[in-house]
N, C-alpha and C positions, 0 to 999 in steps of 0.2 A: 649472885655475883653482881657487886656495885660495881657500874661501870666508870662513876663519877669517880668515887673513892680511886679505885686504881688508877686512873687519870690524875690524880693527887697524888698520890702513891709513883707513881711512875717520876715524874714532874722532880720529886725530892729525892729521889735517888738516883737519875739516870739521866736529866733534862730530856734532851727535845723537843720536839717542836708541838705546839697544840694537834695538828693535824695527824702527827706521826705519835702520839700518845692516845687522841682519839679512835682510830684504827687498828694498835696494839689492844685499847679496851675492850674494842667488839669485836677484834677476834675474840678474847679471852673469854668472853659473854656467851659465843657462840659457841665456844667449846663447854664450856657449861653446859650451855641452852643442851646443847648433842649429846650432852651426858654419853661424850666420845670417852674419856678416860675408864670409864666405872669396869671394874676389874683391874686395869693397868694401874691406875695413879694408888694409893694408900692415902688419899687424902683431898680434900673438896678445894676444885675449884675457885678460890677469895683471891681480892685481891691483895692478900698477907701474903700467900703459898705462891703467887703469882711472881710479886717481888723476890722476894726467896730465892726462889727458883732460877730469874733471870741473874739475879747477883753469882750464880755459880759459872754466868758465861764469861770467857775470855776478856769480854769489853765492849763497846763500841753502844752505838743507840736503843732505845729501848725496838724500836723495829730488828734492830738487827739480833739483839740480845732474847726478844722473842723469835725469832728465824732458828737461831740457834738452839735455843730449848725443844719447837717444835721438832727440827731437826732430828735432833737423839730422841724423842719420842718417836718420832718413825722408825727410825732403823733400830729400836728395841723392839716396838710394837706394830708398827707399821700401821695408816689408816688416817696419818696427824697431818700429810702434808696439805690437803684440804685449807687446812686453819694458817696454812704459811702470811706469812705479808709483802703483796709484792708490789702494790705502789700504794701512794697515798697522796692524795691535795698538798700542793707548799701553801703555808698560809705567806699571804703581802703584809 
């Protein structure tokens, strides 16, 4: 899981902010790293399936649009809220 890449990824589909892009990455890394999905997900961790993925939430910032993913991963699978986002650095 490139965490850069998604960081780039993120940036061109969803803005926000470096701080709140940086944060969504390593969650995203660390659900990797945890190899938490394996059985539940049908598919690896990148940050393709990452994108993807968020693009099916309602809206709002890439923190919130991952909150929201991890979200329905919990209440299917239950185990995901670990990986939530719940604050992050404002960059000045």
């Amino acid at each position: 899981m490139d965490r850069e890449v998604l960081m780039d990824r993120l940036e061109a589909a969803f803005g926000g902010t470096p701080a709140e892009r940086r944060v969504v990455a390593r969650m995203a890394g660390d659900l990797a790293d945890a190899e938490a999905g394996d059985g539940d997900l049908d598919f690896e961790v990148t940050p393709e399936a990452v994108v993807d993925h968020l693009g099916d939430a309602p809206g709002g910032s890439p923190a919130e649009r991952w909150n929201w993913w991890i979200g329905a991963l919990d209440a299917a699978h239950g185990g995901y809220r670990r990986f939530r986002v719940t604050a992050w650095q404002q960059d000045s």
